[in-house]
N, C-alpha and C positions, 0 to 999 in steps of 0.2 A: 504493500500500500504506500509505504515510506516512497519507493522507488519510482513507484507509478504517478505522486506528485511534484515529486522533484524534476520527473522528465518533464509535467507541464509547465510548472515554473521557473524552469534553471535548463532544461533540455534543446534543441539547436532543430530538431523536425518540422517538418509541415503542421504537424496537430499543434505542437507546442507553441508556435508562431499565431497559430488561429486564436488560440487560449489565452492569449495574452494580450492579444487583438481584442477580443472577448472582452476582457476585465476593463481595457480603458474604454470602449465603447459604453459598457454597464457603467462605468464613472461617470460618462459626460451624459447621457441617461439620465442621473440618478439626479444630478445638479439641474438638468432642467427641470427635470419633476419638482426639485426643490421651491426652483423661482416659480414657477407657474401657481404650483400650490399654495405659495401665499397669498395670491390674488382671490383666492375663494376659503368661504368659510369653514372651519375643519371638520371632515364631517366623517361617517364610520370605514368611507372606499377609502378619503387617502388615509386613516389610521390603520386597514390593511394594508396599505401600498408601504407605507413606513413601515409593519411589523417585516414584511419579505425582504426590503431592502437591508432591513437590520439585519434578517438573518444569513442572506447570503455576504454581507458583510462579515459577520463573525464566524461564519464557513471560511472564506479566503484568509482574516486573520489567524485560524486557530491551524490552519493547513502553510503559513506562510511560519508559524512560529514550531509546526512539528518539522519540517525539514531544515529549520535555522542550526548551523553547527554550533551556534556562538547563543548557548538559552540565554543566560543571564543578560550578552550586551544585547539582546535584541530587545529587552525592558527601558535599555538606556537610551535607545533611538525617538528619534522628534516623532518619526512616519510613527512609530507604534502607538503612542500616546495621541495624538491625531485621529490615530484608526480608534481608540477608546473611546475618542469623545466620540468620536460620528455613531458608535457602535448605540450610547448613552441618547442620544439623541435620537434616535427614527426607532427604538428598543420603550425610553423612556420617554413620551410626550413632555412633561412635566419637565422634561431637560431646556426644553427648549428648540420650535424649529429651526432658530434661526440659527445655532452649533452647529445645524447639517451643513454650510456650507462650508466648514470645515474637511467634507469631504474630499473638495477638489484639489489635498494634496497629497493626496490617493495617486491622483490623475497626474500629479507632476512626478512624485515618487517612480511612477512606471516609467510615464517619459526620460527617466534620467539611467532608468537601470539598461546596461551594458547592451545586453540581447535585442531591447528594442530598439533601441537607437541603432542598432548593428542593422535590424533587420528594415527598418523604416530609410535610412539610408541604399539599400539594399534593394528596397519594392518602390522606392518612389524618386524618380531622379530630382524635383523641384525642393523636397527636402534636404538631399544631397548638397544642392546648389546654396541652399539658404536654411541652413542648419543653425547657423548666428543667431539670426532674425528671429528664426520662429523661435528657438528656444528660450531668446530674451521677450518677446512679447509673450510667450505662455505664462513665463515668472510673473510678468506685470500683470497680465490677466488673473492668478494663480493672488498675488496680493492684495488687486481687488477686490473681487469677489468674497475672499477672505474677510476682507477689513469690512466689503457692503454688510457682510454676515451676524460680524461681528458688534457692530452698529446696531443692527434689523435686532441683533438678542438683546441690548442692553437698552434701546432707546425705546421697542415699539410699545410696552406696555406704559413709560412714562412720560412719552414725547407724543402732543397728539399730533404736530409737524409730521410722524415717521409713521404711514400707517400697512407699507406693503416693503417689500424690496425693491420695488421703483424708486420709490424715497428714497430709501438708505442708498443704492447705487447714486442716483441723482447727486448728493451729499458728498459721497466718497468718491466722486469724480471731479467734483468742484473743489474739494479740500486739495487735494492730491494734485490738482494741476494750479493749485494756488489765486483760482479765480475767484472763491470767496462772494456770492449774490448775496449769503448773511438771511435768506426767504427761510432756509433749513438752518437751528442751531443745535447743538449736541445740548443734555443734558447733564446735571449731578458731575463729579468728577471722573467718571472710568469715559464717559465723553470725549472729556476735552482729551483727555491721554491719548482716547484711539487715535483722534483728529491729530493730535501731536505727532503720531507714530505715522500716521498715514503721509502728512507732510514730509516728516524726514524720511521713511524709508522709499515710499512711493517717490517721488522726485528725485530717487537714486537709480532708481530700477528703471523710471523713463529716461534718466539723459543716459544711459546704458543701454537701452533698445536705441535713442538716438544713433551712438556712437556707432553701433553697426548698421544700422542704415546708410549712413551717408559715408563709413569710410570706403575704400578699395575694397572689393568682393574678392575672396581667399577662397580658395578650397583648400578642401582635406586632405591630405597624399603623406601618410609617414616617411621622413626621410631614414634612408635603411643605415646611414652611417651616426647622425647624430641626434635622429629621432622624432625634428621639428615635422609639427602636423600640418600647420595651417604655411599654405605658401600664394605667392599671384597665379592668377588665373594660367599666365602664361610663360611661368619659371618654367625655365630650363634646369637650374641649378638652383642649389639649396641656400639660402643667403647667409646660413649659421656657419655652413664648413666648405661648401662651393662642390656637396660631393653634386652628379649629375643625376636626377630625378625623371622618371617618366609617368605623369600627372597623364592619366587617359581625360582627352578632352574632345569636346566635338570640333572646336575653331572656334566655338562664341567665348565672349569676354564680357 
């Protein structure tokens, strides 16, 4: 059994490829289901739809921590504690919907681990091309969303400003890119903090997606002598050690 889900989570096949396919699919899923569902009022279908979600949630966490070599360090990772609250949350109403959208670092979690990126590199060449990019806008999406979330729990029961995740997104887009309308204000203290948080870290994570936007577009190509990954479009040679590199390209730049 051991064997049989390591090959789907850790394994290099076609099935295991689809499986994993699978999970972030059920992530982004799960996160619209979230936003959608606060626009209506909660009623007995989405409190089944939150019980399934939870459980196929704690199906993939308790199957992610029996094939973990390392039991103890997998208690001290951010993703696990992450996956608890999400678990707390669509499991325990009473947690709060708004924690679910702590899910979507479920969704960045996959996006980073090894295999996918190998494999999404692999099946889709515009990823290839713009690996940078998306990776730095998912982070920024990945923070928002977060922070909207985070907002939606603390502010909707005490702010009448805040009554759906439209709001709170609205809010945490306007913080974050420091335009400030001042129509939406945070409440009580853990408020202002998010808003704090949102500025500084949000406005880190944007002039970051900036940067790869506008600089020179690099590709991927290990160099075999000293290693460097990221080189121009149209090196010949490696600019760390000058060894000669052969980067498969079509002719575009």
């Amino acid at each position: 059994m051991l064997e049989t889900l390591r090959h789907y989570y850790e394994g290099d096949s076609h099935r295991a490829h689809v499986f994993r396919y699978g999970l972030l699919i059920f992530d982004l899923v799960t996160i619209v289901f979230v936003i959608v569902s606060s626009f209506f009022p909660h009623s007995s279908t989405i409190s089944v739809i939150d019980v399934i979600i939870g459980v196929v949630i704690v199906a993939d966490f308790l199957a992610r921590y029996a094939i973990s070599d390392e039991k103890i360090r997998f208690w001290t990772r951010a993703p696990t504690w992450a996956d608890l609250v999400s678990i707390g949350s669509f499991l325990a109403p009473i947690a709060g919907q708004g924690l679910g959208f702590l899910r979507i670092l479920r969704t960045l979690r996959l996006l980073h681990t090894y295999q996918l990126l190998e494999r999404l590199r692999s099946d889709f060449r515009f990823f290839r091309r713009h690996e940078e990019i998306i990776v730095a806008a998912i982070n920024l999406v990945v923070f928002l969303f977060v922070m909207t979330g985070l907002i939606y729990a603390t502010q909707v029961r005490i702010n009448p400003e805040i009554k759906n995740y439209a709001d709170a997104l609205y809010f945490t887009v306007t913080t974050l890119t420091t335009t400030g309308f001042g129509d939406i204000t945070p409440k009580g203290e853990w408020g202002r903090m998010i808003s704090v948080a949102i500025m500084i870290f949000g406005v880190t994570l944007f002039l970051r997606l900036a940067q790869v936007l506008f600089r020179p577009t690099k590709v991927r190509h290990e160099c075999p002598t000293c290693g460097l990954s990221l080189h121009d479009a149209d090196a010949i040679h490696c600019k760390h050690c000058g060894e000669v590199i052969h980067i498969d390209t079509e002719g575009l730049t």
